[in-house]
mmCIF file as gemmi writes it, N, C-alpha and C atoms, coordinates in Angstrom:
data_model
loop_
_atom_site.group_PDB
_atom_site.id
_atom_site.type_symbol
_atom_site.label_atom_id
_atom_site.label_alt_id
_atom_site.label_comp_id
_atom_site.label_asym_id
_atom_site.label_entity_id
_atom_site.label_seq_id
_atom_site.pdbx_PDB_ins_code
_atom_site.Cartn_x
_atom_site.Cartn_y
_atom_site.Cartn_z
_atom_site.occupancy
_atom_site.B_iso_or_equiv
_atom_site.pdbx_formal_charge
_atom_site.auth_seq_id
_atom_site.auth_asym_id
_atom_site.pdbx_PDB_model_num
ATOM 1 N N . UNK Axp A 1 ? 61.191 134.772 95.507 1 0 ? 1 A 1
ATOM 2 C CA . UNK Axp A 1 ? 62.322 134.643 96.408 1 0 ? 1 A 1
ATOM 3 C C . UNK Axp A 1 ? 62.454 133.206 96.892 1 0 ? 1 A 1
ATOM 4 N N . UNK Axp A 2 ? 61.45 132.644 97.166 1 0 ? 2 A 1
ATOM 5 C CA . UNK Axp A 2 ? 61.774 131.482 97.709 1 0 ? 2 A 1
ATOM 6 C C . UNK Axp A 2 ? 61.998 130.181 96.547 1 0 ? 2 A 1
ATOM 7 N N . UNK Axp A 3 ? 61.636 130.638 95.594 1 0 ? 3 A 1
ATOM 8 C CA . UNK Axp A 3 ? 62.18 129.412 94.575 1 0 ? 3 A 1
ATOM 9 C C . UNK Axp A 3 ? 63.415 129.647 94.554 1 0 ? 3 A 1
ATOM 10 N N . UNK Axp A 4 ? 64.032 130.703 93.978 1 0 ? 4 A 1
ATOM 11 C CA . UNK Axp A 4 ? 65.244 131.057 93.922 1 0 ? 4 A 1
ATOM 12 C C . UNK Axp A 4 ? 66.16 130.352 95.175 1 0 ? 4 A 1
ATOM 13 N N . UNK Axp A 5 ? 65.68 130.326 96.598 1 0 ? 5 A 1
ATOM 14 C CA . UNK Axp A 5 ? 66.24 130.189 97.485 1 0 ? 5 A 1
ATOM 15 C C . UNK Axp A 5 ? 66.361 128.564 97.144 1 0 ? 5 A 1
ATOM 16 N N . UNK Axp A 6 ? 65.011 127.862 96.877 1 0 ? 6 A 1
ATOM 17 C CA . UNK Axp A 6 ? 65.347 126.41 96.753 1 0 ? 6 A 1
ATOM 18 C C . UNK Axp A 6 ? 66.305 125.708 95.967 1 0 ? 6 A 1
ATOM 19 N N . UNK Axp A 7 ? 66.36 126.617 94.666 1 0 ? 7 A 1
ATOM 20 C CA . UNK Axp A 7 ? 66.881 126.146 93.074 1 0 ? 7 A 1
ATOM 21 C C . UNK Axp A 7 ? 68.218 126.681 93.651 1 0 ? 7 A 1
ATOM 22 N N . UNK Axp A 8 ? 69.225 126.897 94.541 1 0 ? 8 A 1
ATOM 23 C CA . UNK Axp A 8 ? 70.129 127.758 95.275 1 0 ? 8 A 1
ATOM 24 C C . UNK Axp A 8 ? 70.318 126.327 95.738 1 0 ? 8 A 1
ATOM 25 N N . UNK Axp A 9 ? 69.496 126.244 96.94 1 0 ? 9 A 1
ATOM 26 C CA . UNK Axp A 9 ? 69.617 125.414 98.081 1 0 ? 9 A 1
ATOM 27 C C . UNK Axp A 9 ? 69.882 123.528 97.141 1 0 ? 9 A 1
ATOM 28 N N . UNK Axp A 10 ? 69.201 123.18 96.411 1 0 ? 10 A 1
ATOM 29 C CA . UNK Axp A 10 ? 68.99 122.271 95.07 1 0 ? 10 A 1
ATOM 30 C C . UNK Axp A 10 ? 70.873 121.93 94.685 1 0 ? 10 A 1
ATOM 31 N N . UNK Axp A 11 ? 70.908 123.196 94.113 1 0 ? 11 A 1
ATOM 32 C CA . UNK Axp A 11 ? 72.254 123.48 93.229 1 0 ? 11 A 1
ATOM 33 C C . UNK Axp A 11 ? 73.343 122.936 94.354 1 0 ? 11 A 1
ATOM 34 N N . UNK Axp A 12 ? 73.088 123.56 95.019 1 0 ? 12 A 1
ATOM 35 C CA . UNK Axp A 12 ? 74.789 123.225 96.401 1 0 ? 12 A 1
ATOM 36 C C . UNK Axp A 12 ? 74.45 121.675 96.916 1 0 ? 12 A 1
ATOM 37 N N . UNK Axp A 13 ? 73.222 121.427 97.204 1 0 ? 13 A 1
ATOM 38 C CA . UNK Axp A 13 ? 73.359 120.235 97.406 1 0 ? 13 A 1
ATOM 39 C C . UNK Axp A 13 ? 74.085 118.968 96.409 1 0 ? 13 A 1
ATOM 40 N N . UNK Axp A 14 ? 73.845 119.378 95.121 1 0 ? 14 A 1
ATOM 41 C CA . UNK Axp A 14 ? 73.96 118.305 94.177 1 0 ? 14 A 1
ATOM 42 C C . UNK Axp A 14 ? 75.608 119.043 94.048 1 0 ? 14 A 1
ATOM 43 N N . UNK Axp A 15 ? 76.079 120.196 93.775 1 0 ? 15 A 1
ATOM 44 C CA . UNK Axp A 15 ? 77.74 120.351 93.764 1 0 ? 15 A 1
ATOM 45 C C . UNK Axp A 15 ? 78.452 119.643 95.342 1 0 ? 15 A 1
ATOM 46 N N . UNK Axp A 16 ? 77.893 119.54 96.366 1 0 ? 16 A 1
ATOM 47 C CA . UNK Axp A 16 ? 78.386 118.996 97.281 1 0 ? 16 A 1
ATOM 48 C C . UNK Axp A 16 ? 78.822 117.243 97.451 1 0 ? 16 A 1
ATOM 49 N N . UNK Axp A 17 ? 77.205 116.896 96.746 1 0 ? 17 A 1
ATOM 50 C CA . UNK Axp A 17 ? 77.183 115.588 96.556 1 0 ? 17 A 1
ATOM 51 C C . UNK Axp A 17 ? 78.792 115.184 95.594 1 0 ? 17 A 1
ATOM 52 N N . UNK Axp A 18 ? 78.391 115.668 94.268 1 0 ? 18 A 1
ATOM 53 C CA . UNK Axp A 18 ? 79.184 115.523 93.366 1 0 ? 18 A 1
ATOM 54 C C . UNK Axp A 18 ? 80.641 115.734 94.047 1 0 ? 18 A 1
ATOM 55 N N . UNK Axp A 19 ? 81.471 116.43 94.865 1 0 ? 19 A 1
ATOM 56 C CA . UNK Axp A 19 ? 82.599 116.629 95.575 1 0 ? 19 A 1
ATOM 57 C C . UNK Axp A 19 ? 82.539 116.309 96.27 1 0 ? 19 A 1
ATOM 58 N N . UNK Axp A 20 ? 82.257 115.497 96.917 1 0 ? 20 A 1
ATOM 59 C CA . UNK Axp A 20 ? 82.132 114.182 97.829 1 0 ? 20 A 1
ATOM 60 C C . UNK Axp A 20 ? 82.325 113.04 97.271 1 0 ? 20 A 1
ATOM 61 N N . UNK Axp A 21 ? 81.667 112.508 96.406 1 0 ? 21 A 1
ATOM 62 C CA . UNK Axp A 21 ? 81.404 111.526 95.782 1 0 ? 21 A 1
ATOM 63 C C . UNK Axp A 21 ? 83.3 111.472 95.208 1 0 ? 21 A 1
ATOM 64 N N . UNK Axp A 22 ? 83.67 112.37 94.531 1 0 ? 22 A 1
ATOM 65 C CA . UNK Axp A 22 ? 84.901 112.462 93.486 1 0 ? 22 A 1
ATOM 66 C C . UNK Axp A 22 ? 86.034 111.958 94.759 1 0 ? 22 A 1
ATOM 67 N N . UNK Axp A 23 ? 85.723 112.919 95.818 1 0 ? 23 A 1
ATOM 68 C CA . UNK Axp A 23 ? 87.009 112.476 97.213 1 0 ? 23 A 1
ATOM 69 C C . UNK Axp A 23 ? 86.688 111.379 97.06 1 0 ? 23 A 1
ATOM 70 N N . UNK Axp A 24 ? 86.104 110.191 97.346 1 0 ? 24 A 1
ATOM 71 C CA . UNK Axp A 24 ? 85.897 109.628 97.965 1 0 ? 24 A 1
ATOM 72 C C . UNK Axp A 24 ? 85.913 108.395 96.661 1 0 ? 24 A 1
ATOM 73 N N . UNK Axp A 25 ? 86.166 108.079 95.923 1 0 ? 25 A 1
ATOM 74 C CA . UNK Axp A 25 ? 86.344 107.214 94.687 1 0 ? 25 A 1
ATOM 75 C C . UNK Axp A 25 ? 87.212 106.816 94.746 1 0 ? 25 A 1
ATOM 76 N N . UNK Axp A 26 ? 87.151 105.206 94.89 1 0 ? 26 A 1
ATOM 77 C CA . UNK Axp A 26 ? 88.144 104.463 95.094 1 0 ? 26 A 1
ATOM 78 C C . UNK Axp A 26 ? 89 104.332 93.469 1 0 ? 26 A 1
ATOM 79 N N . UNK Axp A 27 ? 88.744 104.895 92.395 1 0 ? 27 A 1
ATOM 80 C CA . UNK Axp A 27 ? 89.425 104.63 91.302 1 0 ? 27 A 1
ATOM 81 C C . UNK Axp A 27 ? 90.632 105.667 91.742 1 0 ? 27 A 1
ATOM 82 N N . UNK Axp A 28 ? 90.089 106.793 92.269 1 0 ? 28 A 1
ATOM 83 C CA . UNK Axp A 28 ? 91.104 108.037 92.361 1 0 ? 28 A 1
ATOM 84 C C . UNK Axp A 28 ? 92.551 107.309 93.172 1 0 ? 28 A 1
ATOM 85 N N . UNK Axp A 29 ? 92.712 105.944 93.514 1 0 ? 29 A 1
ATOM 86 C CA . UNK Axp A 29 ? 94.017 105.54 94.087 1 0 ? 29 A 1
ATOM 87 C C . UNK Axp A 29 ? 93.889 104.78 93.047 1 0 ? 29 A 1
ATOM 88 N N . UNK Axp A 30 ? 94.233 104.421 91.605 1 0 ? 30 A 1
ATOM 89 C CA . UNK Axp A 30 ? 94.442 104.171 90.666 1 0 ? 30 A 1
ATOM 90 C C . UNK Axp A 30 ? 95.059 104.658 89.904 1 0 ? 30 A 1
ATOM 91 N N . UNK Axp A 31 ? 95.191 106.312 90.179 1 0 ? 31 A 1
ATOM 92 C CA . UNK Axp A 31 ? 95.897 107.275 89.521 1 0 ? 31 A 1
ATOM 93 C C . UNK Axp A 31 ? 97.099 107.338 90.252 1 0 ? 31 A 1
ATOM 94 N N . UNK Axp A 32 ? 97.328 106.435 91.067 1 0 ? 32 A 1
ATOM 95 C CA . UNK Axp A 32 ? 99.463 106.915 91.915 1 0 ? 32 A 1
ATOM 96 C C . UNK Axp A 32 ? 100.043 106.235 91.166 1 0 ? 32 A 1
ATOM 97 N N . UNK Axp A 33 ? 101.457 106.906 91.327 1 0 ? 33 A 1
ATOM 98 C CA . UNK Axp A 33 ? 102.153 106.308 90.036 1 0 ? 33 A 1
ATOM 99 C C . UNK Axp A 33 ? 102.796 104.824 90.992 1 0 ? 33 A 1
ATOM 100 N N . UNK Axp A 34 ? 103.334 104.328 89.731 1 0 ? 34 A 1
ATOM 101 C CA . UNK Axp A 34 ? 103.329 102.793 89.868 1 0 ? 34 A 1
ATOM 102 C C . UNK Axp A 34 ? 104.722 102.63 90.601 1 0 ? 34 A 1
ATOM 103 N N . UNK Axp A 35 ? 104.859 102.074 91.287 1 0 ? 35 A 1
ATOM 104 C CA . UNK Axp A 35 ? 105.809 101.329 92.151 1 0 ? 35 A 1
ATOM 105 C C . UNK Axp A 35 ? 106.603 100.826 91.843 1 0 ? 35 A 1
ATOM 106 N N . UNK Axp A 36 ? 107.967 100.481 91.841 1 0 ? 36 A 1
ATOM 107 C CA . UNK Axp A 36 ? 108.079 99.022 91.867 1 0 ? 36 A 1
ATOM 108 C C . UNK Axp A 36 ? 108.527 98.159 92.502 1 0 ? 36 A 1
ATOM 109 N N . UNK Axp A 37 ? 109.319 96.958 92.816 1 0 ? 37 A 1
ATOM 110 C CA . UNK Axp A 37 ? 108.882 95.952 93.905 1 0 ? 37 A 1
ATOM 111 C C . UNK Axp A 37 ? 109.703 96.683 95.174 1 0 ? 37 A 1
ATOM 112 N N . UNK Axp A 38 ? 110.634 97.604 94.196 1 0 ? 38 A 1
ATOM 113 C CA . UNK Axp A 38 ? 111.462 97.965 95.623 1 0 ? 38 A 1
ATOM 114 C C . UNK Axp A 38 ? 111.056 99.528 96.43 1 0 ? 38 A 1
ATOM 115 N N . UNK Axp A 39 ? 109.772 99.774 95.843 1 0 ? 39 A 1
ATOM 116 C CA . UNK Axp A 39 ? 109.037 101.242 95.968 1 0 ? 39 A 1
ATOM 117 C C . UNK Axp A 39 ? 109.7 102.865 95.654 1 0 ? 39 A 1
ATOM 118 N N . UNK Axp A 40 ? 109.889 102.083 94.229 1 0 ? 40 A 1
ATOM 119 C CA . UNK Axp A 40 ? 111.159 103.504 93.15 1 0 ? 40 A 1
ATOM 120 C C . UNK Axp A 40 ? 109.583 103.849 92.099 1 0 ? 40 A 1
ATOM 121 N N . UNK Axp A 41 ? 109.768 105.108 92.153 1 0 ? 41 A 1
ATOM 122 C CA . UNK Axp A 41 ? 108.573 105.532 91.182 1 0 ? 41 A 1
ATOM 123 C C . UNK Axp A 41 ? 109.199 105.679 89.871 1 0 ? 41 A 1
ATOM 124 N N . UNK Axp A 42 ? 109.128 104.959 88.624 1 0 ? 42 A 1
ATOM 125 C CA . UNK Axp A 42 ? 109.912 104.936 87.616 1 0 ? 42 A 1
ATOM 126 C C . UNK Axp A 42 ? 109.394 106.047 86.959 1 0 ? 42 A 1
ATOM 127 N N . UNK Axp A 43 ? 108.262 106.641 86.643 1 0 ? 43 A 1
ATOM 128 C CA . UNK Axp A 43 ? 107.626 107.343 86.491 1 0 ? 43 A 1
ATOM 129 C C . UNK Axp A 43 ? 108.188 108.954 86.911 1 0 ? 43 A 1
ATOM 130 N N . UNK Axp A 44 ? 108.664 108.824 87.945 1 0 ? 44 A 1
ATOM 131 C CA . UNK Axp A 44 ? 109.445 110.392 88.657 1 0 ? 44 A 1
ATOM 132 C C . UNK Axp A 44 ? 110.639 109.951 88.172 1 0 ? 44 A 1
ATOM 133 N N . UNK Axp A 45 ? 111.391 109.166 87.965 1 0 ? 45 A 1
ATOM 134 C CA . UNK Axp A 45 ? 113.153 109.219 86.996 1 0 ? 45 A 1
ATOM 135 C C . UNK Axp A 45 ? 113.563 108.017 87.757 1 0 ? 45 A 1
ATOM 136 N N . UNK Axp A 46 ? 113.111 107.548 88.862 1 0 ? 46 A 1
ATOM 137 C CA . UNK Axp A 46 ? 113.366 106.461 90.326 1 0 ? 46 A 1
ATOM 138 C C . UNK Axp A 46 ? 114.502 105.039 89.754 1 0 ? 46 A 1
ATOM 139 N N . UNK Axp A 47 ? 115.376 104.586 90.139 1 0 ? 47 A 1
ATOM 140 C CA . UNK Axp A 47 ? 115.516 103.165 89.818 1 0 ? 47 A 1
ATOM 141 C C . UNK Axp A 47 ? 116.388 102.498 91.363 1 0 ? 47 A 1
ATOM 142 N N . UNK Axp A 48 ? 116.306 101.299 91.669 1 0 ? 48 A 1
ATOM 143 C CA . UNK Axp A 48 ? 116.342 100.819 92.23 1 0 ? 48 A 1
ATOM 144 C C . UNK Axp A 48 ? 118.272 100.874 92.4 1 0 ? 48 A 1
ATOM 145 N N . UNK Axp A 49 ? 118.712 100.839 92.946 1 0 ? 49 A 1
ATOM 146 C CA . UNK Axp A 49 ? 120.524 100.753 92.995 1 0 ? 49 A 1
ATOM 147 C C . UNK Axp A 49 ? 121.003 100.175 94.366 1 0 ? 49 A 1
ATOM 148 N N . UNK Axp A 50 ? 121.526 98.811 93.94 1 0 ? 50 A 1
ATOM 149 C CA . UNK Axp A 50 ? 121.796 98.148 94.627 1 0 ? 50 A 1
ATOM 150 C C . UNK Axp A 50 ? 122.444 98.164 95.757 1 0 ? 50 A 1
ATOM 151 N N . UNK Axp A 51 ? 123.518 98.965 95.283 1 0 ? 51 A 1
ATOM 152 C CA . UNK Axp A 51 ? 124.843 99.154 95.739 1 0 ? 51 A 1
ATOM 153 C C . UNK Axp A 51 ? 124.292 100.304 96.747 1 0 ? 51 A 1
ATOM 154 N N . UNK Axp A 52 ? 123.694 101.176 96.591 1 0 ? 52 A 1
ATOM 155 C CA . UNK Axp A 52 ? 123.391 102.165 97.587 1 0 ? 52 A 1
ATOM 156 C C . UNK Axp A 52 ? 122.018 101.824 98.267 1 0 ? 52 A 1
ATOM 157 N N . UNK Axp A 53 ? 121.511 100.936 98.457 1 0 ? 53 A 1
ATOM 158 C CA . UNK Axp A 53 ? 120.276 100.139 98.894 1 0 ? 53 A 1
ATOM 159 C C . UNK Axp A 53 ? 119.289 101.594 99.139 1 0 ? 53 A 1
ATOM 160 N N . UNK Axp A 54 ? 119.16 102.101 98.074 1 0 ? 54 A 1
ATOM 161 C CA . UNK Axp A 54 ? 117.925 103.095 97.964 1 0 ? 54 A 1
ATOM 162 C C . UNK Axp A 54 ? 117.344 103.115 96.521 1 0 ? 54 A 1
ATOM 163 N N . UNK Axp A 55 ? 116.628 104.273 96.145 1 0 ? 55 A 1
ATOM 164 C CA . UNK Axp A 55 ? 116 104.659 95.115 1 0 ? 55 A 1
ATOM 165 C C . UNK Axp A 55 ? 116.606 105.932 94.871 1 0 ? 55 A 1
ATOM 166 N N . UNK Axp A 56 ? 117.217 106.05 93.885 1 0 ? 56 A 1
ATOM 167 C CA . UNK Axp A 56 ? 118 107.093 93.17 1 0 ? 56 A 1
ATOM 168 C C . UNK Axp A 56 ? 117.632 107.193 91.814 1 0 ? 56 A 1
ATOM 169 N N . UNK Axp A 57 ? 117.893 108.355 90.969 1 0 ? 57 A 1
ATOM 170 C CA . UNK Axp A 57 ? 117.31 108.841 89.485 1 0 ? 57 A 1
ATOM 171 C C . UNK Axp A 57 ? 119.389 108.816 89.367 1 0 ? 57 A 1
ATOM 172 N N . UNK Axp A 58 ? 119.336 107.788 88.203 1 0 ? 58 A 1
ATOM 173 C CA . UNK Axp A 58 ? 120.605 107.529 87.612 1 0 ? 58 A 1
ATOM 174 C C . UNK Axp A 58 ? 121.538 108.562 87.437 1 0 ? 58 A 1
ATOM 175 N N . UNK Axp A 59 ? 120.625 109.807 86.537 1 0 ? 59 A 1
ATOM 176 C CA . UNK Axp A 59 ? 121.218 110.594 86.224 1 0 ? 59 A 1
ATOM 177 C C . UNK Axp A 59 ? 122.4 111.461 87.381 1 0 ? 59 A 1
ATOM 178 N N . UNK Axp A 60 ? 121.725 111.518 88.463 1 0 ? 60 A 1
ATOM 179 C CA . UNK Axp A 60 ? 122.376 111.927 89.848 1 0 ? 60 A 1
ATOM 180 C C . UNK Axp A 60 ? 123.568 111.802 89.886 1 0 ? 60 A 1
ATOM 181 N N . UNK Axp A 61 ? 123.271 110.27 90.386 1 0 ? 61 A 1
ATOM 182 C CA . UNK Axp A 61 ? 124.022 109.161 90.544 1 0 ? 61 A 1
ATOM 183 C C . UNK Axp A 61 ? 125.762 109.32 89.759 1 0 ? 61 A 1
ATOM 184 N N . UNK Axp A 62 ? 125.136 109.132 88.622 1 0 ? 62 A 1
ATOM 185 C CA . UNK Axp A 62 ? 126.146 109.377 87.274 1 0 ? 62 A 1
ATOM 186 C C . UNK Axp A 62 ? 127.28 110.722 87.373 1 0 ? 62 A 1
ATOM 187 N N . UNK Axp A 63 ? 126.023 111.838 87.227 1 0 ? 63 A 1
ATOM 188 C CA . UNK Axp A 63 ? 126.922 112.719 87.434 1 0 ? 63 A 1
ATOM 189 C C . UNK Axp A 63 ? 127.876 113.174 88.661 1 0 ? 63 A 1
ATOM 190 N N . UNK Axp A 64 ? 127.626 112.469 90.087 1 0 ? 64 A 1
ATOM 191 C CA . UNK Axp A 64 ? 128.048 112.986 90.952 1 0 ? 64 A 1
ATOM 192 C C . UNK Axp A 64 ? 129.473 111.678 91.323 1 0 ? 64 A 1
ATOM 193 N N . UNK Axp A 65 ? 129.732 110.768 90.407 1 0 ? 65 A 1
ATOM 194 C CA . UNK Axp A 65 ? 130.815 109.892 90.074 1 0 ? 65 A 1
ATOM 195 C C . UNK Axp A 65 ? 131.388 110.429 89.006 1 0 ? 65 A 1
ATOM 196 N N . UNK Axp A 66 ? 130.954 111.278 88.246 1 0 ? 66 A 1
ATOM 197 C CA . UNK Axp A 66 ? 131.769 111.577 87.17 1 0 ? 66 A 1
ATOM 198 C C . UNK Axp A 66 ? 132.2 110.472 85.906 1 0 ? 66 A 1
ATOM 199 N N . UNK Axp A 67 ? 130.71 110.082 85.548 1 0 ? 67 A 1
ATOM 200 C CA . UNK Axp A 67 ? 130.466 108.791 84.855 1 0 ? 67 A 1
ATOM 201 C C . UNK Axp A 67 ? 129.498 109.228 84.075 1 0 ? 67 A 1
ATOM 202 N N . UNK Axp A 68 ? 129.932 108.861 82.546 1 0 ? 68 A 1
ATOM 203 C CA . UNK Axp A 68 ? 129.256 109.733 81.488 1 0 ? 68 A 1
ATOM 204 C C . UNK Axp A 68 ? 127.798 108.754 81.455 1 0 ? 68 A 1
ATOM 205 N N . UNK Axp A 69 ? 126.676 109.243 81.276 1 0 ? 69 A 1
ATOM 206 C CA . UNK Axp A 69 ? 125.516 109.048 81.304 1 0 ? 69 A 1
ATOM 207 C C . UNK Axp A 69 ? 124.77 108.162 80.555 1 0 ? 69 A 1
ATOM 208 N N . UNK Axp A 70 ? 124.65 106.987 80.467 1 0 ? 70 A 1
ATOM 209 C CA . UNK Axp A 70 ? 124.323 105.763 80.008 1 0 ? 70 A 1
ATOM 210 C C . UNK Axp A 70 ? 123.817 104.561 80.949 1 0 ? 70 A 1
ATOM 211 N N . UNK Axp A 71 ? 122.7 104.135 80.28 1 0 ? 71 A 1
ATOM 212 C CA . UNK Axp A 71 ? 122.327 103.238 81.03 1 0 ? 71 A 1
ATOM 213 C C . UNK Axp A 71 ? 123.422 102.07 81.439 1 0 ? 71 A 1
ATOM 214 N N . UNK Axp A 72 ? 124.142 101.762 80.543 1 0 ? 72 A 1
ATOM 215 C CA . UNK Axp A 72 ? 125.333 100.477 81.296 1 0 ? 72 A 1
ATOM 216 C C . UNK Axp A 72 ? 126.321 101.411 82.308 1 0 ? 72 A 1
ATOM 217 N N . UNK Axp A 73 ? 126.381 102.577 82.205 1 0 ? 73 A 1
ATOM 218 C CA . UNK Axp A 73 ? 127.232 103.029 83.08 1 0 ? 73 A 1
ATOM 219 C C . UNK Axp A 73 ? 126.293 102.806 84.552 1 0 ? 73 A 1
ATOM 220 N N . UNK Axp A 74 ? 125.531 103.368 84.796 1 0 ? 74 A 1
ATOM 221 C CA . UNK Axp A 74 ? 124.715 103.147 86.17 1 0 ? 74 A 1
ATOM 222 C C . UNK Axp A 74 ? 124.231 101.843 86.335 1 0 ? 74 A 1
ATOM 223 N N . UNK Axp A 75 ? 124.109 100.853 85.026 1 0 ? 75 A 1
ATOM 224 C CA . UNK Axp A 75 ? 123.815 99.843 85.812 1 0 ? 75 A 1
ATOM 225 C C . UNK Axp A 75 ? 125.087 98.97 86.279 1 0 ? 75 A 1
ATOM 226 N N . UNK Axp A 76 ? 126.422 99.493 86.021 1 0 ? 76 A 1
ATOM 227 C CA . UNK Axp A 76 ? 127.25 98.763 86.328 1 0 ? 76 A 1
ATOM 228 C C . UNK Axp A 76 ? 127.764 99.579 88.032 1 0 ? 76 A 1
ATOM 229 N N . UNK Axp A 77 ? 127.385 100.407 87.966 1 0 ? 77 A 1
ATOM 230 C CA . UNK Axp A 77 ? 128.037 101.709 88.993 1 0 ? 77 A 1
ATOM 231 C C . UNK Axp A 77 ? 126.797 100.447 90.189 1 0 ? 77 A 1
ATOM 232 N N . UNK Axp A 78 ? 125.76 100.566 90.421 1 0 ? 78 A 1
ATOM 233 C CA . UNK Axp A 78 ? 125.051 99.718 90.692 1 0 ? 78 A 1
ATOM 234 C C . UNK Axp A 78 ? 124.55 98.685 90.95 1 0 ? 78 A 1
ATOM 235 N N . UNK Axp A 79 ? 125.525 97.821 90.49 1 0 ? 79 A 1
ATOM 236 C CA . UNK Axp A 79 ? 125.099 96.459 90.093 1 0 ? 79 A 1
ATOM 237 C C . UNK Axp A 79 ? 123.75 95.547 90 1 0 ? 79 A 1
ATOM 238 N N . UNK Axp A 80 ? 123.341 96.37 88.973 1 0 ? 80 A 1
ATOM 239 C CA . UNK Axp A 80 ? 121.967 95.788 88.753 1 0 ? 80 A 1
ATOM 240 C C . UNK Axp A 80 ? 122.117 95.437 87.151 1 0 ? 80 A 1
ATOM 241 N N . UNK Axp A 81 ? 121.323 94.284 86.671 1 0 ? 81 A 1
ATOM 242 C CA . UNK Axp A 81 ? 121.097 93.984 85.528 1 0 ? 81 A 1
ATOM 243 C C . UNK Axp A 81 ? 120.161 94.604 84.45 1 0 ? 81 A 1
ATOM 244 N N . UNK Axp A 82 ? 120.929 95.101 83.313 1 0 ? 82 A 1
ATOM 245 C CA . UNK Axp A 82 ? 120.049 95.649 82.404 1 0 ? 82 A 1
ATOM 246 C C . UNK Axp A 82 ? 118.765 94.762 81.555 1 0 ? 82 A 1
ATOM 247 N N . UNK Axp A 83 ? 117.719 95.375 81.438 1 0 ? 83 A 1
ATOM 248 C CA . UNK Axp A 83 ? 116.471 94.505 81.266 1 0 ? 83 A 1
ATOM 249 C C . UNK Axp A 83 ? 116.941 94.265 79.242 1 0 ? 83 A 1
């Protein structure tokens, strides 16, 4: 009984450690998605739009002007320059 209790007591310590250790890893803020200068997650659909001084997903944008879906269409709706 009492090994059992230790090799128990052993086990949770080292799964505790280990889930601790993982919170607490500074790589794990390495994994947010990337930014960019104007804090649009390009990654979630995000782009920067000038004209409405926010972060909007084009597609929105587009459809709710009734502007067929192309990148020169939003970047002109926008006035931002295509890369």
């Amino acid at each position: 009984m009492t090994y059992n209790f230790f090799l128990s007591s052993f086990c949770f310590a080292i799964l505790s450690g280990l889930t601790h250790a993982a919170a607490t890893n500074p790589a794990e803020a390495t994994n947010l998605p990337a930014k960019d200068a104007y804090g649009c997650v390009g990654e979630e659909g995000y782009s920067w739009c000038v004209k409405l001084k926010q972060c909007v997903r084009p597609s929105k944008i587009l459809i709710e002007n009734n502007l067929e879906l192309t990148a020169e269409n939003f970047h002109e709706f926008c006035q931002t320059k295509l890369k």
